[in-house]
C-alpha positions in Angstrom: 19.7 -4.4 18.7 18.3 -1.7 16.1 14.5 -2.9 15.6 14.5 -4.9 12.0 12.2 -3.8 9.5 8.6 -5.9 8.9 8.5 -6.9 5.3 5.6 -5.9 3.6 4.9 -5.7 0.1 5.1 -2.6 -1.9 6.1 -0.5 -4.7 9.5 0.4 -5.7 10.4 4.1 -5.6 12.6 4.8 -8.0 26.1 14.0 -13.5 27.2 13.8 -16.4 29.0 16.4 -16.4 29.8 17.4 -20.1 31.3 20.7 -21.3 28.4 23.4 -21.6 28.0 25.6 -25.0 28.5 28.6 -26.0 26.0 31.7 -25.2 22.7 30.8 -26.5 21.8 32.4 -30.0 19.1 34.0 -30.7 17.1 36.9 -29.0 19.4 37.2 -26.1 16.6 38.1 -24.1 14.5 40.9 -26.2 12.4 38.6 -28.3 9.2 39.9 -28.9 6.6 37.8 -26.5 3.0 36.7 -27.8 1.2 40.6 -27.4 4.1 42.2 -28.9 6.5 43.6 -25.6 9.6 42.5 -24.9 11.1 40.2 -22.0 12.8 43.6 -20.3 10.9 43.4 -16.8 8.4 46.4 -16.5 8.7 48.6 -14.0 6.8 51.3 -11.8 3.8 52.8 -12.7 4.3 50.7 -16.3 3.9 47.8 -14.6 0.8 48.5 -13.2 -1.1 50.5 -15.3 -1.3 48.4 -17.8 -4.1 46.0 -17.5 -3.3 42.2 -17.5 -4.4 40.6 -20.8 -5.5 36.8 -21.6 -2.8 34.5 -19.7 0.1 33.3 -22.5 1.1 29.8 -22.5 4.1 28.9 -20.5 6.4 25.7 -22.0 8.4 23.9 -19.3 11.4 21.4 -19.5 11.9 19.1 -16.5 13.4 16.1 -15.3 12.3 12.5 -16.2 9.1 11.5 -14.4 7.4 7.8 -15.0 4.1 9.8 -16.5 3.0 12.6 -18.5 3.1 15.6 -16.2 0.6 17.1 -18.9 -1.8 15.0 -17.9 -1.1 14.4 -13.8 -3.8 15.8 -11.7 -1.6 18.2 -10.0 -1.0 20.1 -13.5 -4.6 20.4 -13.5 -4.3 22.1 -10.1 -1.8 24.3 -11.0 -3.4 25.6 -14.2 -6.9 26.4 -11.8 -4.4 27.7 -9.1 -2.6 30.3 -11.4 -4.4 30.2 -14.4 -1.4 29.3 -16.6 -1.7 26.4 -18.9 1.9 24.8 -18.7 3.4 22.4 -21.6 5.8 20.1 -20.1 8.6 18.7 -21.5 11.0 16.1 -20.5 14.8 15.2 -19.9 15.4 11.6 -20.2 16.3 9.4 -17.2 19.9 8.4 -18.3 22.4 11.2 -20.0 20.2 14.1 -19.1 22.8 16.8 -18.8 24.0 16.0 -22.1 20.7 16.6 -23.8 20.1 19.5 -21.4 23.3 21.4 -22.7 21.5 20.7 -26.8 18.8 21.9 -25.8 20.2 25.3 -24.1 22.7 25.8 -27.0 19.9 25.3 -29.6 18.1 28.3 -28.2 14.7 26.3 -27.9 12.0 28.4 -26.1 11.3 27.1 -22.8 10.4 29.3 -20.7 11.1 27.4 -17.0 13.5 24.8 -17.1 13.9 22.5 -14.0 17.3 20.4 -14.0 19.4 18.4 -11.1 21.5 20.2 -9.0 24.8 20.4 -10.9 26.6 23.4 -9.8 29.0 23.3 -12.7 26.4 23.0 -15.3 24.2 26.2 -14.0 27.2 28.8 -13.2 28.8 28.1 -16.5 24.9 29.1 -18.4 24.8 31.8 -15.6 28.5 33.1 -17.0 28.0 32.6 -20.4 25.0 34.6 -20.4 21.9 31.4 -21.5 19.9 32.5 -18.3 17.9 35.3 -17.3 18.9 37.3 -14.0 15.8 36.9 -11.8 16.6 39.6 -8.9 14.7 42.1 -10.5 11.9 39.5 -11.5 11.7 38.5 -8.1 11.8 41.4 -6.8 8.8 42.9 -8.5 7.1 39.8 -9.2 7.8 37.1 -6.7 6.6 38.0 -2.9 6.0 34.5 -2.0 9.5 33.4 -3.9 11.0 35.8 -1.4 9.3 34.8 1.5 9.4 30.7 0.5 13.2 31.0 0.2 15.7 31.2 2.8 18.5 33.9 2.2 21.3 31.4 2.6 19.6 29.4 -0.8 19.9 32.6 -2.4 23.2 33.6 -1.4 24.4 29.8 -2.2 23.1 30.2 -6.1 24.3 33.7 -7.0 27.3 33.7 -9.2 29.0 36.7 -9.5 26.5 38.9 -7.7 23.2 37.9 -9.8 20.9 35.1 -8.5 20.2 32.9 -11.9 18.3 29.8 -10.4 15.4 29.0 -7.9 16.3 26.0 -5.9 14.3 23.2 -4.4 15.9 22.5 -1.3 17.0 18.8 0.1 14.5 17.5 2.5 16.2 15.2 4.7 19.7 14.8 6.0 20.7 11.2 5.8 20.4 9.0 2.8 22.1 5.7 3.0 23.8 3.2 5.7 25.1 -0.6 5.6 21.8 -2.4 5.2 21.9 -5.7 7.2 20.3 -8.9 7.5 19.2 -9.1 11.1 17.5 -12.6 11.0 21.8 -13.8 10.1 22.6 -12.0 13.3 20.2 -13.4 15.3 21.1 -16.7 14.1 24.4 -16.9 14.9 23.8 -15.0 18.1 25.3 -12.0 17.0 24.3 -8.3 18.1 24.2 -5.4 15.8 27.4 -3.8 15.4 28.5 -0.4 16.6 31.7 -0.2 15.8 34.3 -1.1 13.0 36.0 -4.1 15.2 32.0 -5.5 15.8 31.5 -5.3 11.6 34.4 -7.4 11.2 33.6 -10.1 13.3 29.7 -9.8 11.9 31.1 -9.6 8.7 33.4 -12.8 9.5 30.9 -14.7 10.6 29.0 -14.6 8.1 31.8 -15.7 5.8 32.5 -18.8 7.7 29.0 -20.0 9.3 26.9 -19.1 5.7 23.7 -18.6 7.9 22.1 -17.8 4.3 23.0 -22.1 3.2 24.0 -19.7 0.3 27.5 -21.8 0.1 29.8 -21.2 -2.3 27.7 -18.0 -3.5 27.4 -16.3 0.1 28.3 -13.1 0.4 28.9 -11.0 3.0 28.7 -7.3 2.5 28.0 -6.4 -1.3 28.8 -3.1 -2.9 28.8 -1.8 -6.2 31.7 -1.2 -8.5 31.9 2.9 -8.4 31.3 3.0 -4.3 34.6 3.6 -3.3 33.7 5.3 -0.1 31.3 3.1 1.6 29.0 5.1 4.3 29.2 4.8 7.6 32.1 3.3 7.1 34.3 6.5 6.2 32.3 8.4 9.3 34.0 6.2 11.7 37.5 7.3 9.9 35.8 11.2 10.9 35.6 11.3 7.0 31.6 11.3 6.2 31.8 14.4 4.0 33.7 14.3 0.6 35.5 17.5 2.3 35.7 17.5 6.5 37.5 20.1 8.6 41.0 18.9 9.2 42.5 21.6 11.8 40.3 24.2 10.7 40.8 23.6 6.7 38.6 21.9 4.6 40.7 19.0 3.2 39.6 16.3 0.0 39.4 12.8 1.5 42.2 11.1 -0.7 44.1 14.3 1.1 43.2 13.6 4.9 45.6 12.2 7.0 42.4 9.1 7.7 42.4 8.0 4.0 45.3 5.8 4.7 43.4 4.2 7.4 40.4 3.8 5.7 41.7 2.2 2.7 43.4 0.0 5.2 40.4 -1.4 6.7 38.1 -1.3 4.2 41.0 -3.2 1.4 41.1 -5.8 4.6 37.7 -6.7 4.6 38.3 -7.2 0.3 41.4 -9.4 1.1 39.7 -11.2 3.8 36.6 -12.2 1.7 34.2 -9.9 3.7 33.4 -7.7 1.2 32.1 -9.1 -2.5 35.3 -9.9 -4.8 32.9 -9.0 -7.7 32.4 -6.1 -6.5 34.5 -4.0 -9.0 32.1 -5.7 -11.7 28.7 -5.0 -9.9 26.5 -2.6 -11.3 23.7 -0.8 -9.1 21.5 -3.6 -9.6 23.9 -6.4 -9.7 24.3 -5.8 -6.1 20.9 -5.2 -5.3 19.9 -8.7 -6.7 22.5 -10.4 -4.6 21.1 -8.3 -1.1 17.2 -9.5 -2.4 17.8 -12.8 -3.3 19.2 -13.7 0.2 22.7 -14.4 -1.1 24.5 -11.2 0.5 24.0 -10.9 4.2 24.2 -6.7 4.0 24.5 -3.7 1.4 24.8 -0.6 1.2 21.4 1.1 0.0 19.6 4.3 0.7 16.6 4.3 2.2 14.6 4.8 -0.7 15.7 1.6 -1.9 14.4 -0.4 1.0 10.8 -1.2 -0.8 11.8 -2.8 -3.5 14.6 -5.1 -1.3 11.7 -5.6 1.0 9.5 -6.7 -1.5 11.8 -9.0 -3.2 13.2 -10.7 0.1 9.3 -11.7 1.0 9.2 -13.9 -1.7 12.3 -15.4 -1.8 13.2 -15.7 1.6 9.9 -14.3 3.8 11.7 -15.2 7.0 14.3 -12.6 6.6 14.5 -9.2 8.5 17.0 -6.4 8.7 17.9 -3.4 9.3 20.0 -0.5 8.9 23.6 -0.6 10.9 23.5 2.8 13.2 26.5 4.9 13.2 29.9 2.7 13.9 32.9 4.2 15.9 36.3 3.4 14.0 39.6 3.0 15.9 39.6 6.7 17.4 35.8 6.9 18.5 35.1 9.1 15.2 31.2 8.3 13.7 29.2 9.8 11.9 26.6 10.1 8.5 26.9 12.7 5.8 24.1 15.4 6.2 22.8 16.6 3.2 22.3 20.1 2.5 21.9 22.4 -0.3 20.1 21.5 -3.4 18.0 19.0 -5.5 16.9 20.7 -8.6 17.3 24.3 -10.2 14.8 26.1 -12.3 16.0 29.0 -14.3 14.5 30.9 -17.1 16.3 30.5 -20.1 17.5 33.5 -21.8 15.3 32.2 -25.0 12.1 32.5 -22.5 9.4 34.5 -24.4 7.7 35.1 -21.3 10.6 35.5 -18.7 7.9 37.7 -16.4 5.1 35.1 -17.0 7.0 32.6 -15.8 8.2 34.2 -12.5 4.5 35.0 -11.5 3.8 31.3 -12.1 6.4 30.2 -10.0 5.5 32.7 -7.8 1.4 31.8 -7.7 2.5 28.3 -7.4 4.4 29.0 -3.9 1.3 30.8 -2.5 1.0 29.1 0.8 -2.2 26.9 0.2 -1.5 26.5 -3.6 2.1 24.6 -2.4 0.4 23.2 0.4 -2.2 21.4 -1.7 0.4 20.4 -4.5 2.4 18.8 -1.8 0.1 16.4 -0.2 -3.5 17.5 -1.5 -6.7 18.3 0.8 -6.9 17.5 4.5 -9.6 14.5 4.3 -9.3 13.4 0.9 -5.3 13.3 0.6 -4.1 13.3 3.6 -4.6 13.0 7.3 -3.2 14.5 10.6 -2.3 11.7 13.2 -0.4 13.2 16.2 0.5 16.0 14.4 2.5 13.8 11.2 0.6 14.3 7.9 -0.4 11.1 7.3 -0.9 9.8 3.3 -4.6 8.3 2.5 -4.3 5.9 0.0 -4.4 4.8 -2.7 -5.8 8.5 -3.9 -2.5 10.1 -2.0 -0.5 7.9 -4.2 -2.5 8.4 -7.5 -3.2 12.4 -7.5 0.0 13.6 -5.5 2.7 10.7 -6.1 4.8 12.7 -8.7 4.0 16.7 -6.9 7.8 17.2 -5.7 8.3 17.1 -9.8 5.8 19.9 -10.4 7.8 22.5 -7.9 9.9 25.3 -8.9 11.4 26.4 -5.5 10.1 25.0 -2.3 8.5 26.4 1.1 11.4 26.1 2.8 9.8 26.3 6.3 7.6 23.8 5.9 8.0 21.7 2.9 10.3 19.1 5.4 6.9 18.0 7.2 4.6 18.2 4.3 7.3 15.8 2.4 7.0 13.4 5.1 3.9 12.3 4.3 5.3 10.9 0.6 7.7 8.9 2.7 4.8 7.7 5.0 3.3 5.8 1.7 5.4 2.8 2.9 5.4 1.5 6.3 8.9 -0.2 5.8 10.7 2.5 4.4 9.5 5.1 6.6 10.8 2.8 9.5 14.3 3.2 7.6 13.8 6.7 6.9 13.0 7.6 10.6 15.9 5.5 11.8 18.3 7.3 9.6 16.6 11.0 9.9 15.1 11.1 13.2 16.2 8.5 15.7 20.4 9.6 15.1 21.7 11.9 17.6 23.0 15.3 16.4 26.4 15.0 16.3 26.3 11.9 14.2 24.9 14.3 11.5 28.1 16.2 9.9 26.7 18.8 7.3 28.1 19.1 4.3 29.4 22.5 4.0 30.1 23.1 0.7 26.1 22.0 0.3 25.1 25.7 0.8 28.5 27.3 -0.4 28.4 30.1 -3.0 29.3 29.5 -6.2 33.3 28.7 -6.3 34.9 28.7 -9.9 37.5 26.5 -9.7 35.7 24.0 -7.6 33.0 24.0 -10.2 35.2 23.7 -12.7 36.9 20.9 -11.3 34.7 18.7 -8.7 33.6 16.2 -10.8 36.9 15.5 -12.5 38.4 15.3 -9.2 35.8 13.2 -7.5 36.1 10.5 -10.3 39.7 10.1 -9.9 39.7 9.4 -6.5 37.0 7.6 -6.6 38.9 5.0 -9.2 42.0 5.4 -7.4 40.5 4.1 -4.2 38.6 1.6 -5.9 41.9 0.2 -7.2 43.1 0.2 -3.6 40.5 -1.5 -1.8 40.6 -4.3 -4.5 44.5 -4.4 -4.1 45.3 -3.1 -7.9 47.1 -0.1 -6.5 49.8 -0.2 -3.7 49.2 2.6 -1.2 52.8 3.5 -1.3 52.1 5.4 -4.0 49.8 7.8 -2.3 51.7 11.0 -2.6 52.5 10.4 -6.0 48.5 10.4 -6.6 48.1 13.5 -4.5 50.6 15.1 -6.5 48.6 14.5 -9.9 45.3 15.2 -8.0 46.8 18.8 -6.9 48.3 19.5 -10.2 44.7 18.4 -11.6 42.8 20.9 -10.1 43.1 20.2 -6.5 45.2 23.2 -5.2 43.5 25.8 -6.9 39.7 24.2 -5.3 41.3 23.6 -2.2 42.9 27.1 -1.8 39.4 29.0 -3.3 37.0 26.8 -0.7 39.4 27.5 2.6 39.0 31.3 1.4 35.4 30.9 1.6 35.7 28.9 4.7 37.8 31.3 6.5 34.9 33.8 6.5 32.6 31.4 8.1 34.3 31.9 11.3 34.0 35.9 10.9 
């Protein structure tokens, strides 16, 4: 049985895709800057002759954060670091994209801007001409850039030739599993399943025996209303990916000859009471509450998310434990977990930018090696430890002066940001455990990559992803909770292809074909 987790107190840690606007107006990239040039890079002997002046002030927009990054120590570092003094500015938590695309179309004069990944969103600025080409930046500005980055992240993030974005690479591979209660199991003399017959019967008996006393309220395996594709689950259908290699073509899910399958086991569990009939209803934390109040015996959570359930389940039930289900084998022996790859947040220099160089050498002074280093986990002694060679957090000073320093990076050290970033999730005894199961106790072929995480910029599947992925997932949602009949399948595929799904599907297998060149 997979080790459950100790329960220990702790802290919790914590798109909308909308039609982008026109070019921004304004200077289109030749307004004067603060001493009177213009934001054309300088080149040769211009560039260096000229002796640097007083430092201008840079103004940054950046994701939400739950402080003032103008005040967070690590700003403080940066400005000493590379002698910048950086206003930053945020997005809000909820709707962000939609206030990012009013603030690019109003031509406001930020000069770095650090957003989610969202594909769509940055190729259709890059086209439409509201960003700044960086090559030439970098090239003549940005020797740690170029040595921080790997050449498949810039290859992934040029569109049409011209590299628009610095990316800050994912960190881990694995994010989420079914989350179980492993003090139920126990009870009922259960082991941990492995496969998808084993999560029935689990599943089953925890319907019928209620080792919870929950009754009337018990629940066995609680989801939330928009997670159609449940994971681990779709890995042991050989499905993990939202695209998997289907006789050497990347296919869709709803287009894989497994969907049917899927949908057939995962809409029995729904009929059979073994997955929450509220479950079209539940929000995030709907489900949540029902996992850390001790009425649902399992949930579907990333591992981020296991603080806050830990915390909550010591109070109300301090004799429960669980832990995360490792990867189940469906009918055919398939398993497996989606690996992340690719991206977590862009920065790109608006065209508006009055200080387009300025802000490249301050990305580029904050990726010196020890400058990053420290941002990331602080000063050996004071921040952070070494314990068999794992950077180790000291707290509660690691927490206070370094808990938000992912936010502060534009671009990453791609080489070694992985094991620095470790240390954040080693703030939390409990969800380090879950992180390590997930990350670095799975064997290698239960990790499937996502390919299209590092693919080059694709128009039509940018154009049409997110449309696409919301209609399957509502369609599927309506088949798991019986609204939809799966005999009208091809019918759906046919409205999915006409939707956009032909012309994404033949542009990615063009790209994939060349990956076997």
């Amino acid at each position: 049985m997979t080790k459950p987790f100790k329960l220990i107190s702790t802290i919790a840690m914590s798109a909308l895709l909308v039609s982008v606007m026109a070019a921004c107006s304004g200077n289109n990239g030749t307004a004067n800057n603060e001493s009177g040039s213009t934001n054309a890079p300088k080149t040769g002997s211009e560039a260096t002759a000229k002796p640097e002046g007083p430092k201008p002030g840079l103004k940054r927009l950046n994701v939400w954060a739950g402080e003032d990054y103008n005040v967070y120590p690590v700003a403080k570092l940066l400005e000493e670091n590379t002698g910048y003094k950086m206003q930053t500015d945020m997005l809000p938590q909820d709707k962000w994209a939609e206030k990012l695309n009013l603030i690019m179309s109003s031509g406001e004069a930020y000069d770095i801007v650090t957003s989610y990944s969202d594909m769509a969103l940055y190729s259709d600025y890059a086209q439409k001409g509201a960003l700044v080409d960086l090559g030439p930046l970098i090239e003549e500005f940005g020797p740690n850039i170029k040595a921080a980055l790997k050449p498949e992240s810039i290859e992934a993030l040029k569109v049409n030739g011209k590299l628009y974005a610095i990316p800050t690479t994912v960190t881990y591979e694995i994010n989420s599993s079914i989350l179980i209660r492993t003090d139920w199991l126990e009870k009922l003399g259960l082991s941990m399943p492995t496969t998808t017959d084993e999560l029935t019967n689990v599943l089953t008996q925890f319907k019928e025996k209620d080792p919870g006393g929950n009754g009337d309220r018990n629940v066995p395996l609680t989801i939330k209303g928009d997670q159609s594709i449940i994971d681990n689950i779709v890995g042991a259908f050989g499905m993990p990916n939202a695209w998997n290699d289907v006789d050497g073509q990347l296919v869709p899910r709803v287009l894989d000859p497994s969907y049917k399958d899927y949908v057939a086991y995962t809409g029995s569990l729904y009929k059979n009471g073994l997955i929450d009939r509220e479950f079209v209803a539940n929000k995030d934390a709907t489900a949540k509450e029902k996992f850390a109040s001790g009425v649902a015996g399992a949930i579907v959570v990333h591992w981020a998310d296991i603080p806050a359930l830990s915390e909550s389940l010591a109070k109300t039930k301090p004799e429960a434990t669980f832990a995360f289900v490792p990867p189940l084998k469906g009918p055919n022996g398939e398993f497996g977990f989606a690996a992340n790859a690719g991206f977590d947040r862009l920065s790109y220099i608006p065209k508006s930018s009055k200080h387009p160089e300025e802000a490249i050498k301050w990305i580029n002074a904050s990726l010196e090696p020890e400058t990053f280093k420290n941002m990331a986990i602080g000063v050996e002694g004071t921040h952070y430890k070494v314990v068999d060679g794992a950077y180790e957090p000291i707290q509660p000073i690691f927490t206070d002066e370094r808990n938000l320093a992912n936010n502060f990076m534009a671009g990453t050290d791609e080489t070694n940001y992985p094991q620095y970033w470790q240390a954040r999730v080693r703030k939390n005894p409990v969800m380090f455990e879950a992180f390590d199961f997930l990350n670095n106790q799975q064997p290698a072929e239960a990790k499937v990559t996502n390919l299209l995480g590092l693919a080059p910029y694709m128009q039509q599947y940018a154009k049409n992803n997110q449309q696409l992925n919301t209609m399957i997932g509502d369609y599927t949602v309506k088949l798991i909770a019986g609204a939809e009949s799966i005999d009208g399948l091809e019918d759906f595929q046919k409205k999915y292809m006409e939707a956009g799904g032909e012309a994404s599907s033949k542009e990615v297998n063009e790209w994939y074909a060349t990956l076997a060149k």
